[in-house]
Structures are given as structure tokens and as C-alpha cells.
C-alpha positions in Angstrom: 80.0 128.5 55.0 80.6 127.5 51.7 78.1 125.7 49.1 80.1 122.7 49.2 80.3 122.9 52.9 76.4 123.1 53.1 76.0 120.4 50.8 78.7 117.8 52.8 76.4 119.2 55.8 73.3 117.7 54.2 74.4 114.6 53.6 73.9 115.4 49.7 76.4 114.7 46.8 75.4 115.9 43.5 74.7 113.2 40.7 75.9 114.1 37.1 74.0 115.4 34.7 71.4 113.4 33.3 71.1 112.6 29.3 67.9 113.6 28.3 65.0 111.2 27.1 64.1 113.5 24.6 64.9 116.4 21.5 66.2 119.0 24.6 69.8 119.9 26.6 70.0 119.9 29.8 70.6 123.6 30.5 70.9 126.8 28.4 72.5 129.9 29.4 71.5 133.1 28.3 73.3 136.2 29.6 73.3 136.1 33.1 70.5 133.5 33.5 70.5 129.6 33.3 67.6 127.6 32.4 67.1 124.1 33.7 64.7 121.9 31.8 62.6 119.8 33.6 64.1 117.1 36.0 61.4 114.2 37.0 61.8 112.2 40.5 63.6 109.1 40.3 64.6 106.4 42.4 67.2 104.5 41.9 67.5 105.4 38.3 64.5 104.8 37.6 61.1 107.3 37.4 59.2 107.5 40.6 55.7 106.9 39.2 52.7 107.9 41.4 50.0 110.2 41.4 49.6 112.5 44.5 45.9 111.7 45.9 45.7 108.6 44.5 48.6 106.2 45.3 51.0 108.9 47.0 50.9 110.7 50.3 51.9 114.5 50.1 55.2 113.3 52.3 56.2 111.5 50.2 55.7 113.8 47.2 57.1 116.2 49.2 60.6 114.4 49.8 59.9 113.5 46.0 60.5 117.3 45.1 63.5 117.4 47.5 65.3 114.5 45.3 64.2 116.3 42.3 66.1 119.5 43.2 69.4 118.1 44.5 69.4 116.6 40.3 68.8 119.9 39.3 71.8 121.4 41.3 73.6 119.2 40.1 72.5 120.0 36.3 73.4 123.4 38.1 76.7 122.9 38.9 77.4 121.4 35.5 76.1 124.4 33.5 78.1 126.7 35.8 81.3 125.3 36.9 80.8 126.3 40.2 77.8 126.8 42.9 79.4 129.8 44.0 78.8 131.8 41.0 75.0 131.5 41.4 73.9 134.8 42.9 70.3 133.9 43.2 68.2 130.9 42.5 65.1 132.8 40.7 62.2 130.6 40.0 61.1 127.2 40.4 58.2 125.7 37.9 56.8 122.3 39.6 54.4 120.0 38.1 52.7 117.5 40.0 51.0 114.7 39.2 47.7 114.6 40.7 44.3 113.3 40.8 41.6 116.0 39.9 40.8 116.9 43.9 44.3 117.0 45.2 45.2 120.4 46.3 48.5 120.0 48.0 51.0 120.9 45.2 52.3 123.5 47.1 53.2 121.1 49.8 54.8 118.9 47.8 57.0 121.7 46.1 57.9 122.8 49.4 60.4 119.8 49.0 62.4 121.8 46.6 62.3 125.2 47.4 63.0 124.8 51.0 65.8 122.8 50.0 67.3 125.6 48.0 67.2 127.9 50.9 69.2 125.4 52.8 72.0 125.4 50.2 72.1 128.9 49.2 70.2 131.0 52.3 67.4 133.4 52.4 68.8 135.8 50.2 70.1 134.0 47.3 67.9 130.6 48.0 64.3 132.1 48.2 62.8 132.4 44.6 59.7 133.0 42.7 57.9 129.5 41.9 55.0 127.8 40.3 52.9 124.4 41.2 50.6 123.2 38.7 48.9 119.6 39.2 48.8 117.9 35.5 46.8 114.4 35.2 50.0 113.0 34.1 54.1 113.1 33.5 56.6 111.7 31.5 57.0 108.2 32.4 54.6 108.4 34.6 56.7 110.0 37.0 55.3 112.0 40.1 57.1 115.3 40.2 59.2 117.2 37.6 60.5 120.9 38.5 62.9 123.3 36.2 64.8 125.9 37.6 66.0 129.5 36.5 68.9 131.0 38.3 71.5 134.0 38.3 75.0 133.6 37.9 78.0 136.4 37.8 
């Protein structure tokens, strides 16, 4: 089955590329890697604001993380051309915005990476990652997560 198959599967259609709110591009590409800055949640074009263990459930940061990474594949499929080409999705980065005793950021990033293993399968879809809580994101927004992947 085919990325694009997968995707139509999901139910997901990638959005364009978003123009960045700040001094940064989207993507850079060196050698064989791509690097994806950070992508925030959003809902309906707007930041999803919330703080995990204080006004958001880990559900909901979870299905937070998902939306996050079907904008970063398609950032992804911008920066490459083609899904195809990507030979392995290497490591997510996830930030979540959290009160001081929340410990679930793993959950919550489990809304991204679990995703990418759906798309791509075991072998190129499970990566490296990172989840870090921060007291606060751009915007105010509850999750942002880059990726870094391997293209041929």
C-alpha cells in the first residue's frame, strides 16, 4: 500500500504548508536529512491554547499531537515532493505545555508518533523522540513537535 493510499485510508488530507510566525523556514534539507521546525496544534486555524494538567485532559493532548503531525507531513511532503522518498521518519522533538506536576507528555506524544507508524510502518515509521513539558508555548498553544526524517 502506498503513502497516499494510507493516508485516503485515514481519512487524512495533508494541509499546505504553513507560513511561519516568525524569522524561520519551514524545512531545511541537508544531505539526506530534512529538518522540520516546530509545528504548534491548531484548530481551525487558529492555536489550540491549553495547558495539559490544568485545563486539558491527556486525550485530548494526545489527539492534539496527532493533528500536529499530519501538518508536519504535510510540511513533509512539501519539502520532499513526494512521501515516498522518505526512507525513515528519524526523530520526533515534542514540547508540551504543562503544569509543574503533569507527567504524561509521553502520552500525549504518543498522538504523533503512533501516527507516523500508521503512515509509514514499523520500519520506516518508528523513530527516536523526545517529550519535554515547558510552562508555556508560542501562542499559548498546547503541543508543538518538529521532525527529522531520511529521504533518498
Amino acid at each position: 500500500m502506498t503513502i497516499a493510499q494510507r493516508l485516503a485510508e485515514l481519512g487524512i488530507e495533508l494541509p499546505p504548508v504553513a507560513v511561519p510566525a516568525a524569522a524561520y523556514v519551514p524545512f531545511v534539507q541537508s544531505g539526506n536529512l530534512v529538518f522540520l521546525s516546530g509545528h504548534i496544534a491548531r484548530q481551525a486555524g487558529k492555536p489550540l491554547v491549553g495547558q495539559l494538567g490544568t485545563d486539558m485532559a491527556t486525550e485530548a493532548g494526545k489527539a492534539a499531537a496527532r493533528a500536529v503531525a499530519i501538518d508536519l507531513l504535510g510540511t513533509l511532503q512539501a519539502a520532499v515532493g513526494d512521501l515516498e522518498r522518505v526512507r525513515r521518519i528519524v526523530k520526533l522533538l515534542s514540547l508540551v505545555n504543562s503544569s509543574a506536576t503533569y507527567t504524561e507528555h509521553h502520552l500525549v506524544t504518543n498522538g504523533a508518533s503512533e501516527l507516523m507508524v500508521q503512515v509509514f510502518g514499523a520500519e520506516r515509521g518508528a523513530h527516536a523522540r523526545s517529550a519535554f513539558g515547558v510552562a508555556q508555548l508560542p501562542m499559548g498553544a498546547c503541543v508543538e513537535i518538529e521532525l527529522i526524517a531520511e529521504v533518498q
